[in-house]
C-alpha positions as CSV (number, residue, x, y, z in Angstrom):
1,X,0.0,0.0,0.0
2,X,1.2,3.2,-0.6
3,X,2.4,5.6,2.1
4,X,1.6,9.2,2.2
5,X,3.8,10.3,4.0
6,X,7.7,9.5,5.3
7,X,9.9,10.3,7.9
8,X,11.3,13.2,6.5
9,X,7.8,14.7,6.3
10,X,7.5,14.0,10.4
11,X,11.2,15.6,11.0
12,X,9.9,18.8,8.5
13,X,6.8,19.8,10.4
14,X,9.2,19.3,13.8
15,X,11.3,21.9,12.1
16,X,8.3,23.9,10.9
17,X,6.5,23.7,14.7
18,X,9.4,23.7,16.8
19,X,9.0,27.3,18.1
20,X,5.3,27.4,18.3
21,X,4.0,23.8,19.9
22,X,4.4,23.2,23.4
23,X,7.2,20.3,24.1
24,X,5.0,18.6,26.4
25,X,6.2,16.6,29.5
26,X,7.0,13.0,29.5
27,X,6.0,12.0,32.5
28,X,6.2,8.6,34.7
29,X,4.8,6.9,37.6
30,X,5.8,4.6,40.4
31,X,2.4,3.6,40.7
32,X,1.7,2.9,37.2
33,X,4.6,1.1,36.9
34,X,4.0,-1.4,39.7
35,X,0.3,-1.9,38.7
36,X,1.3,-2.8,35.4
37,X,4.8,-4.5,35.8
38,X,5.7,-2.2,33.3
39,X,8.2,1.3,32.8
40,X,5.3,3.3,31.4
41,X,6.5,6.8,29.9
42,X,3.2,9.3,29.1
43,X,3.6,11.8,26.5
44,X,1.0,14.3,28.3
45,X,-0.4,16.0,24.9
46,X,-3.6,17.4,27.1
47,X,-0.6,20.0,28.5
48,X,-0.2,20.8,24.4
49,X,-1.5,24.4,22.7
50,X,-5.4,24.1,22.6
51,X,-5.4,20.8,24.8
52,X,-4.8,17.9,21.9
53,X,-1.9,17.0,20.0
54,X,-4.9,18.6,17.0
55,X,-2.7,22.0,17.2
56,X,0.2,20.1,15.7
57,X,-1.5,18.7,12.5
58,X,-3.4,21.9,12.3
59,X,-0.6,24.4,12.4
60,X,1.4,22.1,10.3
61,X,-0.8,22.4,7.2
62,X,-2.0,25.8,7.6
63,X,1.4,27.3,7.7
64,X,2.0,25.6,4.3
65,X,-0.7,27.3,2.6
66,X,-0.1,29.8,-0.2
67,X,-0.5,33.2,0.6
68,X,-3.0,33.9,-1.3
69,X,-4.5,30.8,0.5
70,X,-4.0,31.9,4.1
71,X,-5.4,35.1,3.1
72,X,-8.5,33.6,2.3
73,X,-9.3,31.2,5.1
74,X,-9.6,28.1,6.4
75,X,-12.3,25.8,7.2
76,X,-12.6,22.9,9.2
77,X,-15.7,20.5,10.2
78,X,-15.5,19.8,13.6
79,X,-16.8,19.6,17.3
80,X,-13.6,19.0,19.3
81,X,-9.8,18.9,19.0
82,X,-9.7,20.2,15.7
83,X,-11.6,22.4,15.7
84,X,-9.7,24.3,18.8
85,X,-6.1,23.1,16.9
86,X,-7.4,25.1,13.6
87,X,-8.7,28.0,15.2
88,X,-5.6,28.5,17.1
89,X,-3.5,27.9,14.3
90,X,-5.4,30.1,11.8
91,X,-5.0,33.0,14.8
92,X,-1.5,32.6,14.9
93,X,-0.9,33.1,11.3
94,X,-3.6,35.8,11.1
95,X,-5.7,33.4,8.8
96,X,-9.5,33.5,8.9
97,X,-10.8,30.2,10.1
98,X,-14.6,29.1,9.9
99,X,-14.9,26.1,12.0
100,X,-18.6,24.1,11.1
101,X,-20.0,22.3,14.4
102,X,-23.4,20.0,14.8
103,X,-25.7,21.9,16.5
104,X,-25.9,19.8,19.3
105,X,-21.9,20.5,20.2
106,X,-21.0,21.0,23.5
107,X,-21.1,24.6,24.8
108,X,-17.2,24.5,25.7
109,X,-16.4,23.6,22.8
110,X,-18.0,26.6,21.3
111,X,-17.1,28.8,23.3
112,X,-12.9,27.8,23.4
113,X,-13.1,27.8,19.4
114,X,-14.8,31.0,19.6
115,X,-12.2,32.1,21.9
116,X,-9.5,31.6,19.6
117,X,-11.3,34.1,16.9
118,X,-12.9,31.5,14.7
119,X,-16.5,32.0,13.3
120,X,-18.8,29.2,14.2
121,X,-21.6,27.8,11.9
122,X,-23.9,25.1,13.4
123,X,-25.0,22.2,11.3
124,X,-27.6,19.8,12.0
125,X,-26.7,16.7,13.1
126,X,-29.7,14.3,12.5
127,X,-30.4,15.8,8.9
128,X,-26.9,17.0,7.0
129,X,-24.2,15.4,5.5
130,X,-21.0,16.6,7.6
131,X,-18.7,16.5,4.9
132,X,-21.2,18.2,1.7
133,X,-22.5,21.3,4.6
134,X,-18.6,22.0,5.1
135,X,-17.9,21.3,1.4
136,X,-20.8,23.8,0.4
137,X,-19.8,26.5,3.1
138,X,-15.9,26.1,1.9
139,X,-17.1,26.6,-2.3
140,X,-19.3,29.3,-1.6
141,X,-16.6,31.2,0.2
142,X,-13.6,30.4,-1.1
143,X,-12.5,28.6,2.2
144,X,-9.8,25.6,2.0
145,X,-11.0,23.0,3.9
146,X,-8.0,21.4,6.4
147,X,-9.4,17.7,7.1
148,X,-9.0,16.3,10.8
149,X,-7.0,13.6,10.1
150,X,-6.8,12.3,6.5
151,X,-4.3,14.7,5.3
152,X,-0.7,14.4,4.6
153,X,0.1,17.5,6.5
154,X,-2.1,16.2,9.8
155,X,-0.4,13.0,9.8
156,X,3.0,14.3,9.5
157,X,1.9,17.1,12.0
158,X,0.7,15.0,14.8
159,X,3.8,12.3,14.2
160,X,5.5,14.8,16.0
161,X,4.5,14.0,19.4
162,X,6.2,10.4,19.0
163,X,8.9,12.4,17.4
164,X,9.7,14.4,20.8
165,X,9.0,11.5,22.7
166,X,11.8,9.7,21.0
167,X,14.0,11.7,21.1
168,X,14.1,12.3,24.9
169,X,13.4,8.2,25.7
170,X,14.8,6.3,22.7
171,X,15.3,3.1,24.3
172,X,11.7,2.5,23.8
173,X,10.5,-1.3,22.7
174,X,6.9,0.1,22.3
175,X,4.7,3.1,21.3
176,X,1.1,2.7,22.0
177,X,-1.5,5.7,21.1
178,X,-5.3,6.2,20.4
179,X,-7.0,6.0,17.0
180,X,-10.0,7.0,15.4
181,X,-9.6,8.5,11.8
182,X,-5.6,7.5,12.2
183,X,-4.2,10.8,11.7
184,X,-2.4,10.5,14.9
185,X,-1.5,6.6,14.8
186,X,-0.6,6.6,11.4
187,X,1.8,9.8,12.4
188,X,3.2,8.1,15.3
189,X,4.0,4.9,13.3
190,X,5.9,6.7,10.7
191,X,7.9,8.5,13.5
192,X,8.3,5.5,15.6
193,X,10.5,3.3,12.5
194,X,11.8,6.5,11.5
195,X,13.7,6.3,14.7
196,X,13.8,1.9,15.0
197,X,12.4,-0.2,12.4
198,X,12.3,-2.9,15.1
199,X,10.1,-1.2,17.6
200,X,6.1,-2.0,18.3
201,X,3.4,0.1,17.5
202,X,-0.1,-0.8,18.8
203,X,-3.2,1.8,18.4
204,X,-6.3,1.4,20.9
205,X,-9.8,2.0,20.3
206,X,-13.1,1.5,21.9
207,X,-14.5,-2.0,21.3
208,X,-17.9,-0.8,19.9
209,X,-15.8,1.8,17.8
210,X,-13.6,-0.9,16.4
211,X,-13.5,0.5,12.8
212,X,-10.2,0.4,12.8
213,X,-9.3,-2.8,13.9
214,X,-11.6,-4.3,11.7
215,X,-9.9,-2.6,8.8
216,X,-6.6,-3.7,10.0
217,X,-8.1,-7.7,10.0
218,X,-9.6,-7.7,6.8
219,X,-7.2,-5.9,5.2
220,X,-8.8,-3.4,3.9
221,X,-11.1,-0.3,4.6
222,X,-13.8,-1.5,6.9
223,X,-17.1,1.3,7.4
224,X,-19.3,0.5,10.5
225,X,-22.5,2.2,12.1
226,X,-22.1,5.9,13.7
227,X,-20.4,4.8,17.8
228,X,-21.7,5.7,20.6
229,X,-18.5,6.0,22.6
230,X,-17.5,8.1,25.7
231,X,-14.8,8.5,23.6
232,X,-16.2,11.7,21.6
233,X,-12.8,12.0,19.7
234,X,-12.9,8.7,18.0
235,X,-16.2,8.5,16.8
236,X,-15.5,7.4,13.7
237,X,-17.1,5.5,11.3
238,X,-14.2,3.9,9.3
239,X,-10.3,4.9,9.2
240,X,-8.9,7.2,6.0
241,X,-7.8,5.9,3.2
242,X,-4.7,8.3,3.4
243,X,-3.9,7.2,6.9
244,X,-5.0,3.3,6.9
245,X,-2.2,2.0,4.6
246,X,0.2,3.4,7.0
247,X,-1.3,1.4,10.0
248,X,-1.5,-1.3,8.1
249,X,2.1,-1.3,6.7
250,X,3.5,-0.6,10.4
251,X,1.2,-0.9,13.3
252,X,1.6,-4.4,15.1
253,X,-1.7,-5.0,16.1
254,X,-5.4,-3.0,17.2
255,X,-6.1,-3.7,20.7
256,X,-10.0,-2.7,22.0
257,X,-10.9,-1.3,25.6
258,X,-14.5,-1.1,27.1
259,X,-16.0,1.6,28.2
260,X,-15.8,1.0,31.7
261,X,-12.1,0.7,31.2
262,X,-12.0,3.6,29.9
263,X,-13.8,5.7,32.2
264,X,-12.0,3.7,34.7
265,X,-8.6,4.9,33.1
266,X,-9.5,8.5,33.3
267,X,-10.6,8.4,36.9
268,X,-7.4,6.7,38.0
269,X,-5.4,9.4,36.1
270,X,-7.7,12.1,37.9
271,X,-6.8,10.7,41.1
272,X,-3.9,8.5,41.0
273,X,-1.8,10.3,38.1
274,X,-2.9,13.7,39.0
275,X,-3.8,14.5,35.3
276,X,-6.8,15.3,33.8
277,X,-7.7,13.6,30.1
278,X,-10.5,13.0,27.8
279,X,-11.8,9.5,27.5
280,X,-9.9,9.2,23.7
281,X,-6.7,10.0,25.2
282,X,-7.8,7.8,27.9
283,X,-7.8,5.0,25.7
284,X,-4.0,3.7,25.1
285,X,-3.2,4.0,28.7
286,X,-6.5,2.0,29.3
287,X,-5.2,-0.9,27.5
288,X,-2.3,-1.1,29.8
289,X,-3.7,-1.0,32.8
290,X,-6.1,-3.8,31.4
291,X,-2.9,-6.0,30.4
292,X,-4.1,-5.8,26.5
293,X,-0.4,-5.9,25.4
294,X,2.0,-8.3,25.5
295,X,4.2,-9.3,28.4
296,X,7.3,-8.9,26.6
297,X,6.3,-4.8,26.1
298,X,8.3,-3.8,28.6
299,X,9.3,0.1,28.0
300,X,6.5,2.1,26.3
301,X,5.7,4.8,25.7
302,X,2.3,6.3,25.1
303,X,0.5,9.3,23.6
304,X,-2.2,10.8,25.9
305,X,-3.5,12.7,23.0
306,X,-5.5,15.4,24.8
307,X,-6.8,17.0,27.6
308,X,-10.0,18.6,26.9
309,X,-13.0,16.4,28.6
310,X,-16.4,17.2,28.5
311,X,-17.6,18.5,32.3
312,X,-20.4,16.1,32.5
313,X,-18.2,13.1,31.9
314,X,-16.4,14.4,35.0
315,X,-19.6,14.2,36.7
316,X,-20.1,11.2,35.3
317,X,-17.4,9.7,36.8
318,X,-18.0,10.8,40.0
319,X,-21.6,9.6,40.1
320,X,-20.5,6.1,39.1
């Protein structure tokens, strides 16, 4: 399959974002450690620009816009990560952004994209096609739309939070991050045998989002009905087709999590970790605390891909 990106694409956008992103903290954990018989090292992404590794992707493709381009605007489709990450982005390089979000959104997500200067145009949910709303907003106005995840750009973008990590921790035998759309994975998997061919690379999703590792078993593309996940940023229907050859050329293996692992995983962050995630960011760290890898993964690393949790799934936890 062919790739769509390469490791010299992942070491470029570090360049490119080097004096923009925040270097987040690698962090570690006696605790952790014992519980899973493991030396766990968390690349903490929720301390990153706009609270998700998003910023990286998002910055890395809108700074490569022409002028003309940037001059025009941006739009994205969105109701989380991204849509923060572009915003931010399109501030910082005094681009207009237009950021379309369901109507059903949740009101701190509007409010934190608004907060970043972006103009916010509500779709509805039940009735309209995602994709053709944004598509139609984007022609009418001359907007170019940056994707959330299948892009070249995105995926080179977010590789670089496995990037950093590498470079601090390089005696790694295993990376282990979240996916959804892949943007991130595929990213991460590029960096990871940029740096060692030899090491693992497993991606985690929720089991009754497993788009992904159905893909990866069949071999190709797999599409399933719309998740219901506590896991808002990986509810997503089937991988891209830019992103999926590079999990499947590189990624070891899919591992699924429940949901009560998952909200499980956050609350023991929240009060064991003293770090606050969302449920997708959640998700790798889930699968090691669950003993979903194998035994012989002994020094991983793992990308805890953002930060920005809805308030009532904090409630939720604590009412559980």
């Amino acid at each position: 399959m062919t790739e769509a990106i390469t490791f010299e694409d992942v070491q470029a956008a570090h360049q490119r974002l080097h004096d923009t992103v925040n270097h987040t903290p690698i962090m570690t954990s006696r605790t952790l450690n014992a519980r899973t018989g493991r030396t766990i090292f968390l690349k903490c992404e929720n301390f990153q620009r706009g609270g998700a590794f998003k910023f990286r992707g998002a910055y890395n493709a809108v700074s490569q816009l022409t002028p003309a381009a940037r001059h025009q605007g941006v739009l994205a489709v969105s109701s989380g990560n991204h849509a923060q990450g572009i915003a931010l982005a399109a501030k910082l390089l005094e681009t207009p952004a237009v950021i379309c979000m369901p109507d059903d959104a949740p009101q701190v997500k509007v409010n934190a994209t608004r907060e970043y200067g972006a103009e916010v145009i509500f779709y509805e949910r039940r009735i309209a096609d995602r994709e053709a709303f944004g598509d139609q907003v984007a022609a009418e106005r001359g907007l170019t739309v940056i994707p959330s995840y299948d892009h070249p750009h995105i995926m080179a973008g977010a590789g670089t939070a496995a990037h950093e990590l590498l470079n601090a921790t390089p005696d790694l035998d295993t990376v282990v991050a979240p996916v959804g759309g892949g943007g991130l994975l595929s990213g991460s998997a590029i960096a990871t045998h940029g740096h060692n061919t030899a090491m693992r690379i497993f991606g985690v999703e929720p089991a009754i989002a497993d788009d992904v590792r159905q893909s990866f078993q069949a071999g190709e593309r797999r599409c399933i009905a719309p998740p219901t996940t506590i896991a808002d940023g990986l509810r997503v229907q089937a991988p891209g087709a830019l992103t999926f050859p590079v999990i499947y050329n590189h990624v070891t293996d899919i591992i699924t999590v429940s949901e009560e692992e998952i909200l499980e995983t956050v609350r023991f962050a929240c009060t064991r970790l003293k770090l606050v995630i969302e449920p997708s960011g959640a998700v790798p760290l889930a699968a090691l605390l669950y003993n979903k890898l194998p035994t012989n993964a002994q020094r991983v690393g793992v990308i805890i891909s953002g930060g920005n949790i809805d308030p009532a799934v904090l409630l939720k936890l604590w009412d559980h």
